[in-house]
C-alpha positions in Angstrom: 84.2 32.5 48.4 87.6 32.7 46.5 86.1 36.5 45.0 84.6 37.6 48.0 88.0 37.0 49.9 90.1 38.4 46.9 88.0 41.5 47.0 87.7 42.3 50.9 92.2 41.7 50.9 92.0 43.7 48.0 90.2 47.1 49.6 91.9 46.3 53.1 95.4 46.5 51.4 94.6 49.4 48.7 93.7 51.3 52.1 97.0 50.4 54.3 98.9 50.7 50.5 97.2 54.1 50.4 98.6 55.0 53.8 102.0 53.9 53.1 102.0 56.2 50.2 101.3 59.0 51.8 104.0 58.5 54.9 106.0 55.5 53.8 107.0 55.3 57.5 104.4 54.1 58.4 105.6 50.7 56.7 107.9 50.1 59.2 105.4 50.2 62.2 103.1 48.1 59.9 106.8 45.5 59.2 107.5 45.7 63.1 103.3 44.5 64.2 102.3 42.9 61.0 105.1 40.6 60.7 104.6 39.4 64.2 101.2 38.3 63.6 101.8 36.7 59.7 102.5 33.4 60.2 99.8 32.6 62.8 97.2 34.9 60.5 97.9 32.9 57.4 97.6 29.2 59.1 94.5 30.4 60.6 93.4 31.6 57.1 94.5 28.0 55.5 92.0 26.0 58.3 89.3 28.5 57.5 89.9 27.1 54.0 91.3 29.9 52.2 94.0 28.2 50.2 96.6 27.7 46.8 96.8 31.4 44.8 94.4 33.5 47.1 96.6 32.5 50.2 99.9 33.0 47.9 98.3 36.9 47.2 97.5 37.5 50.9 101.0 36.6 51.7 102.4 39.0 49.6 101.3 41.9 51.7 104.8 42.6 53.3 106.0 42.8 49.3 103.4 44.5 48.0 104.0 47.5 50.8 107.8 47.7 50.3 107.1 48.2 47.0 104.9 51.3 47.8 107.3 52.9 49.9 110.0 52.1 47.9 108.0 53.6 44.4 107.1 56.6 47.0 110.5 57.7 48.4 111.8 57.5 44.3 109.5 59.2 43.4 110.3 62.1 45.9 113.7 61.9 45.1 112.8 62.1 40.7 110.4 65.4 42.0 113.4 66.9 43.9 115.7 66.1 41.5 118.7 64.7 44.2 118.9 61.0 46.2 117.0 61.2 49.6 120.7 59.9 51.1 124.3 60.2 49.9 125.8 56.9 49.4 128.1 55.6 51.0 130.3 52.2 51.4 127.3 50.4 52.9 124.9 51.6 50.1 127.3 50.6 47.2 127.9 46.9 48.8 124.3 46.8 49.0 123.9 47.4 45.6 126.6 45.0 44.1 125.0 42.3 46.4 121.8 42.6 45.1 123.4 43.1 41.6 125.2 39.8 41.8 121.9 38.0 43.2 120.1 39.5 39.9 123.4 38.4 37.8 123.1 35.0 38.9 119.5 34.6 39.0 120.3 35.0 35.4 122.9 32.2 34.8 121.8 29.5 33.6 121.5 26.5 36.4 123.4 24.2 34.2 126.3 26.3 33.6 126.9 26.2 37.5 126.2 22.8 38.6 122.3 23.8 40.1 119.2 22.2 40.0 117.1 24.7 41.1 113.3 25.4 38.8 112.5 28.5 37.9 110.0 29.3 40.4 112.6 28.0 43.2 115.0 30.7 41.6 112.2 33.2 42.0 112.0 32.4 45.5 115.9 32.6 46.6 115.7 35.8 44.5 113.2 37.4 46.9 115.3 36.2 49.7 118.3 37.6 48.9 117.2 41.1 47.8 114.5 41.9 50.5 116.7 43.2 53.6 118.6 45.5 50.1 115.3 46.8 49.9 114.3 47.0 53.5 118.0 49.0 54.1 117.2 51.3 51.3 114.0 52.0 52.6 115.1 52.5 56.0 118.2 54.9 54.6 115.4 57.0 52.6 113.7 58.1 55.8 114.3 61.1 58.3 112.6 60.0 61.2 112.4 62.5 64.3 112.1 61.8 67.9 108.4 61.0 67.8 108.8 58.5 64.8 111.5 57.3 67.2 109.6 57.0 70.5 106.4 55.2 68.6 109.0 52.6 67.2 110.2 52.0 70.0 107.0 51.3 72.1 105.6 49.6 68.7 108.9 47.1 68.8 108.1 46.4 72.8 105.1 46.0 72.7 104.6 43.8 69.7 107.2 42.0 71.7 105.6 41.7 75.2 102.5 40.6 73.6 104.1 37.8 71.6 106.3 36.9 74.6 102.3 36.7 76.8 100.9 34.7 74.0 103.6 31.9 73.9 104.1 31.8 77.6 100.3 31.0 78.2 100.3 28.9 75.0 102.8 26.7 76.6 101.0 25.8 79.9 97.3 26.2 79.0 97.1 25.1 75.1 97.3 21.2 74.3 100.2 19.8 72.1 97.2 18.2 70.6 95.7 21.3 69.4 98.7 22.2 67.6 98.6 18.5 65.4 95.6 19.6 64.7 95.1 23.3 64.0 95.7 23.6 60.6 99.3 24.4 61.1 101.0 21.0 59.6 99.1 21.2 56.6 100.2 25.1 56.4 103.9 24.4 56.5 103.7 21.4 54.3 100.7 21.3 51.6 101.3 25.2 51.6 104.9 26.4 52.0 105.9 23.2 50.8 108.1 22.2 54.3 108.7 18.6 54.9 109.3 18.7 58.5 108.8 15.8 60.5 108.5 17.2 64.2 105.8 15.7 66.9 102.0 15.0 65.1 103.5 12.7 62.2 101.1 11.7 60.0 101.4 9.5 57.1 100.6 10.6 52.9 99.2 8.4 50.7 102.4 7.8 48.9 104.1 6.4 52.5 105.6 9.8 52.9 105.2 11.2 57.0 105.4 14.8 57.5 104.1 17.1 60.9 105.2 20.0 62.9 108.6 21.8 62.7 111.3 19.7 64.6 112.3 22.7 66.9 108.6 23.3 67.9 109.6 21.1 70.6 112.9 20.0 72.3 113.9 16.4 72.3 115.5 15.2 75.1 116.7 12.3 73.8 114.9 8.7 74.0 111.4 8.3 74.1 110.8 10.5 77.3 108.7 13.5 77.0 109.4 16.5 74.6 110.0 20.1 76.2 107.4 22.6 74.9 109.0 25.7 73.6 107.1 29.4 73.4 106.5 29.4 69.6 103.9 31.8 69.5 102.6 33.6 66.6 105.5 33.2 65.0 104.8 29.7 65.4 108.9 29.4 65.7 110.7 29.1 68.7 114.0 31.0 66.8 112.0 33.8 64.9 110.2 34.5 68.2 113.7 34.5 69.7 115.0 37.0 67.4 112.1 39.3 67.9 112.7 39.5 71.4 116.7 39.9 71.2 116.1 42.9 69.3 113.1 44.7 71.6 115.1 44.4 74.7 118.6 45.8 73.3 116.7 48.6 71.5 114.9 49.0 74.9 118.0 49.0 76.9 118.9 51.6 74.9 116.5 54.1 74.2 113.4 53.9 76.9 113.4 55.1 80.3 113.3 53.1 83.4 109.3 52.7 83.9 106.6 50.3 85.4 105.5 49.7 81.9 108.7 49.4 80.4 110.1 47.4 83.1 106.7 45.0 83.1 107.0 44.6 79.3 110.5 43.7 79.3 110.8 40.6 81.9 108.1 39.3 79.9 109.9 39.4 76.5 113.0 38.2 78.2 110.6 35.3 80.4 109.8 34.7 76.9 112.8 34.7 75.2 113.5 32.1 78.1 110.9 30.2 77.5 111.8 29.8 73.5 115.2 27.7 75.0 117.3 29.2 71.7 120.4 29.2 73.5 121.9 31.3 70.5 119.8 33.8 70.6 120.5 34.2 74.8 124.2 34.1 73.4 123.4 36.8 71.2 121.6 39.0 73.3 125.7 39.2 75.3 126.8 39.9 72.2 124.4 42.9 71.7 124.9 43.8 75.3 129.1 43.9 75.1 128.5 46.3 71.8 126.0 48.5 73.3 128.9 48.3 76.5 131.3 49.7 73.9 129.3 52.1 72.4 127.2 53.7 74.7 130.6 53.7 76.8 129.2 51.9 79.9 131.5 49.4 80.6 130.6 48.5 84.3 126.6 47.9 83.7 126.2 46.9 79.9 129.0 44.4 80.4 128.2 42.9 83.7 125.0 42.7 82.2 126.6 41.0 79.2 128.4 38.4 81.5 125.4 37.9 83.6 123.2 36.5 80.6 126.2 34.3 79.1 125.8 32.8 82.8 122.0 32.5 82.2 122.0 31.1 79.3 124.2 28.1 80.6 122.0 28.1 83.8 119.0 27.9 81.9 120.1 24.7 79.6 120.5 22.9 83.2 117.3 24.4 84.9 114.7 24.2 82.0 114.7 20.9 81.1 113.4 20.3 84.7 110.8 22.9 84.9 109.8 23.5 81.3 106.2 22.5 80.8 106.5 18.9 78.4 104.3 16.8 76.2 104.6 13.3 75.0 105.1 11.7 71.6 102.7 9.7 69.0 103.0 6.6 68.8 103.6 7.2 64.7 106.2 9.8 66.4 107.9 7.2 68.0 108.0 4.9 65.3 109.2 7.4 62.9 112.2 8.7 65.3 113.2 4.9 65.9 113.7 4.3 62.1 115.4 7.7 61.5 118.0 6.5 63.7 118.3 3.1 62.5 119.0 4.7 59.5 121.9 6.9 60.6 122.6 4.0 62.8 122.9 6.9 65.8 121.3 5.9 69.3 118.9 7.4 70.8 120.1 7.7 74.2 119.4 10.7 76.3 121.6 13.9 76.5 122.1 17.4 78.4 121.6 20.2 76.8 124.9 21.5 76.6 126.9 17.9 76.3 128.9 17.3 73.2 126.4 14.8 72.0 123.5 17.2 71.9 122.2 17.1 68.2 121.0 20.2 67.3 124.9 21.8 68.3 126.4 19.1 66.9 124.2 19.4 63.6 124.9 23.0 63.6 128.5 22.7 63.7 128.7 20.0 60.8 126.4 22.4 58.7 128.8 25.1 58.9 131.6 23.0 57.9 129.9 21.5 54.8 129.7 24.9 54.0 132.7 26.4 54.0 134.0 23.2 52.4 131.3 23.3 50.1 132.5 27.1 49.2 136.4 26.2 48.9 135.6 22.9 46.3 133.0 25.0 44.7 133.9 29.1 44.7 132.1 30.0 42.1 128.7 29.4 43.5 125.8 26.9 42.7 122.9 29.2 41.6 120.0 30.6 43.1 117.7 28.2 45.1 120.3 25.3 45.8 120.6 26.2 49.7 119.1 26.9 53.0 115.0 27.0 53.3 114.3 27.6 49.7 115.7 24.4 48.4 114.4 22.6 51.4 110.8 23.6 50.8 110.7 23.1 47.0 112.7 19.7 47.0 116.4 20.9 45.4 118.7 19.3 46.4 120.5 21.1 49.3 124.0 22.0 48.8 124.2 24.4 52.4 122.0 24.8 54.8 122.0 26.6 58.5 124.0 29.6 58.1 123.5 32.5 56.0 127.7 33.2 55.1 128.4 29.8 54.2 124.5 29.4 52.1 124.9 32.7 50.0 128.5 31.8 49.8 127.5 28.6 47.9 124.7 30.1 46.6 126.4 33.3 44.7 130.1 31.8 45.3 132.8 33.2 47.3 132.1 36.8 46.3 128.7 36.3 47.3 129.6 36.0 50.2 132.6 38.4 50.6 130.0 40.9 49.5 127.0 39.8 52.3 129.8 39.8 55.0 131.3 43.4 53.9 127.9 44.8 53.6 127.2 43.5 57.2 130.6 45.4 58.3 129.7 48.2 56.7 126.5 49.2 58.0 127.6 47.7 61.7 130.7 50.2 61.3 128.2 52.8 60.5 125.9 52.5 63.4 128.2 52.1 65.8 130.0 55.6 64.8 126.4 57.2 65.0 125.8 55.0 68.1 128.2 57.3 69.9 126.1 60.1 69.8 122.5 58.6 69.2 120.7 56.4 71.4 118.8 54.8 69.0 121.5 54.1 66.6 123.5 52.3 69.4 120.2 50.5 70.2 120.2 50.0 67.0 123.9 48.6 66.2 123.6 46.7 69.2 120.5 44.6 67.6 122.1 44.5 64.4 125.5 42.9 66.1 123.2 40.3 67.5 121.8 39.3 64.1 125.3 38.8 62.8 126.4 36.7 65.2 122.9 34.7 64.4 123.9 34.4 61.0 126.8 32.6 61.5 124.6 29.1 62.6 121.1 30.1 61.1 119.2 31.4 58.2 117.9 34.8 60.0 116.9 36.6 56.6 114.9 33.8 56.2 112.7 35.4 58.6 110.6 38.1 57.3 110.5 40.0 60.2 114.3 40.5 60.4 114.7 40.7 57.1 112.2 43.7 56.9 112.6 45.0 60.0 116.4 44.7 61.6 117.7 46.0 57.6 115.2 48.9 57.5 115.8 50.3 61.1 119.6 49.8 60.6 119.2 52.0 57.5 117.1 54.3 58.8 119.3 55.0 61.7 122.5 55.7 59.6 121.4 57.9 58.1 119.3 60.1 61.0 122.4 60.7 62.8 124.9 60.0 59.5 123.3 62.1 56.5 125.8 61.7 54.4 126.1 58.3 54.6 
């Protein structure tokens, strides 16, 4: 079967590589619905039994077609003899990040204090340089109103129907069905996660692993879990960010119409339902910039205001209407001697008290970090933070957010880079924002993502790596041309 499957992946994506070629815009509508759908797609395609190198070479898809619009767009450039943009500050930082990630990558591990293999490097190297990619992409493009318009019903409507799909998940599909789908064994015999969320189960060698811990919220004790809207995404925080970015784009750019309107309160019921109270925090912090922007104090701000005062609603309201499961017994049992361990009880807590772990973890992450930065500035080495080490067993020196893990990843430059690139292109959608729609949609979204960063990994998902970078390049440069 291993052939057969090879072969049909291999005609399906010569013909979508094909199409690429020949528009490379048509990458990003592919990024924006694909990329939605990739996660569920290839734990579906693990339980069907399609696994090791043939799933690795499926999962490559989103690489594979970056690369041809990437060959494409130089390629046009060569032919025409001039760049397809002008670069500017943004472009430049861009390139010295990526430099730097290609410098170290480079460096031996031992000279730096690493322990990261050679495929673990491999991986943090993708991680870093995709969004460079995705942004240079996105700044090689001239997209016009129509371009524009199908985005923008592509993004809300891959969003709507991901927002659908988790909200009937939730109510009318079993906990049970998740500890058994397939989806464990994905994360962890795949992608090499050791996550010990709700449906622990036991290795041979002693060792428990099951679903990602935020598939669910804990409410402390051994009451029942709070389902959260993971959907295809099978994550509660990469569906999150998915919908932060549809509805500030949409606020932006689409008129006030039945679909519209219909679409949107399902991706915010949605983004609800995913309790990330960041990414509610985020969405203000998209709103107050679009405020500025788009100069409309009085609605964009109230509006802004209005969802901070949600969001602390919703931590109070949820946890008494939110649909809820119950543990294992092996769930139990491993939770009680995790907190033996770090001798914590496991008393209940509100979502928004002091004791709450997942803000107080998130807090103590970021401090590691930046201490982690200051002791060590010139950087561990590729693969010695965030997801990468955790999925290939390196020992983690930061984790959480992305300033303080490519800080201690690439060293203080690193991350003086990263955070000036960020500026940058913020600086520069926000000057086109003020006389594009869509760039202040745009800046808005890409506001949001920075503010993510600070407590979260967000290039660690693909979808805003490939998707956030390559719109806020392409909208630079449609109302900046020269950069």
């Amino acid at each position: 079967m291993t052939v057969v499957e090879l072969a049909l992946y291999a005609l399906l994506l010569a013909a979508v590589a094909a199409a690429v070629w020949l528009r490379p815009v048509v990458s990003l509508y592919l990024f924006v619905a694909g990329l939605a759908l990739h996660n569920a797609v290839m734990a579906a395609l693990y339980a069907a039994g399609v696994r090791g190198s043939t799933l690795t070479a499926i999962t490559a898809w989103k690489e594979i077609l970056l690369a041809v619009a990437l060959a494409r767009v130089i390629l046009d450039g060569a032919r025409a003899r001039r760049l397809p943009f002008r670069p500017g500050v943004a472009d430049w930082l861009a390139l010295a990040f990526a430099g730097l990630a290609v410098v170290y990558a480079l460096v031996p591990q031992s000279a730096l204090g690493g322990a990261a293999s050679h495929h673990t490097v491999a991986l943090a190297l993708r991680h870093d340089v995709i969004p460079v990619g995705a942004f240079l992409l996105g700044r090689s493009l001239r997209l016009g109103r129509d371009d524009l318009r199908r985005l923008a019903w592509t993004l809300l409507g891959t969003a709507g129907a991901v927002a659908a799909v988790g909200l009937v998940d939730v109510y009318a599909v079993s906990i049970g069905w998740w500890r058994t789908n397939g989806v464990i064994d994905y994360f962890h015999q795949h992608l090499g996660y050791d996550y010990h969320g709700t449906g622990t189960r036991a290795e041979p060698g002693g060792a428990t692993y099951g679903l990602p811990e935020n598939f669910v919220y804990n409410v402390g004790g051994d009451k029942p879990f709070l389902r959260r809207l993971v959907s295809t995404f099978l994550s509660p925080l990469a569906s999150g960010y998915l919908f932060v970015v549809a509805l500030l784009v949409t606020a932006a750019v689409l008129r006030a119409r039945k679909v519209v309107a219909g679409l949107a309160l399902v991706t915010a019921a949605g983004l609800l339902w995913t309790f990330s109270r960041s990414s509610l925090l985020a969405l203000a912090v998209g709103l107050l910039v679009l405020a500025v922007v788009r100069r409309r104090p009085l609605v964009l701000g109230t509006a802004a205001v209005l969802t901070v005062a949600v969001a602390i609603g919703w931590a109070h309201v949820f946890p008494k209407i939110g649909p809820t499961g119950n543990w294992t017994r092996v769930d139990l049992v491993y939770q009680h001697k995790l907190a033996q361990a770090q001798q914590s009880r496991a008393g209940a807590f509100s979502a928004t008290s002091a004791s709450e772990p997942s803000l107080h973890e998130h807090w103590e992450s970021l401090k590691a970090g930046v201490r982690t930065m200051i002791h060590h500035p010139q950087g561990y080495g590729l693969g010695n933070v965030g997801q990468t080490a955790s999925r290939t067993g390196t020992p983690l020196k930061a984790g959480e957010s992305n300033y303080t893990e490519l800080g201690v990843e690439l060293g203080v430059l690193g991350a003086v880079l990263w955070t000036a690139w960020g500026l940058a292109v913020l600086a520069g959608l926000v000057r086109a924002g003020r006389r594009d729609a869509w760039a202040a949609g745009v800046a808005a979204a890409f506001a949001a993502i920075l503010a993510l960063a600070v407590q979260t990994d967000v290039i660690g998902d693909p979808w805003v790596a490939y998707c956030v970078w390559a719109l806020a390049g392409a909208l630079m440069l449609r109302a900046s041309p020269d950069g």
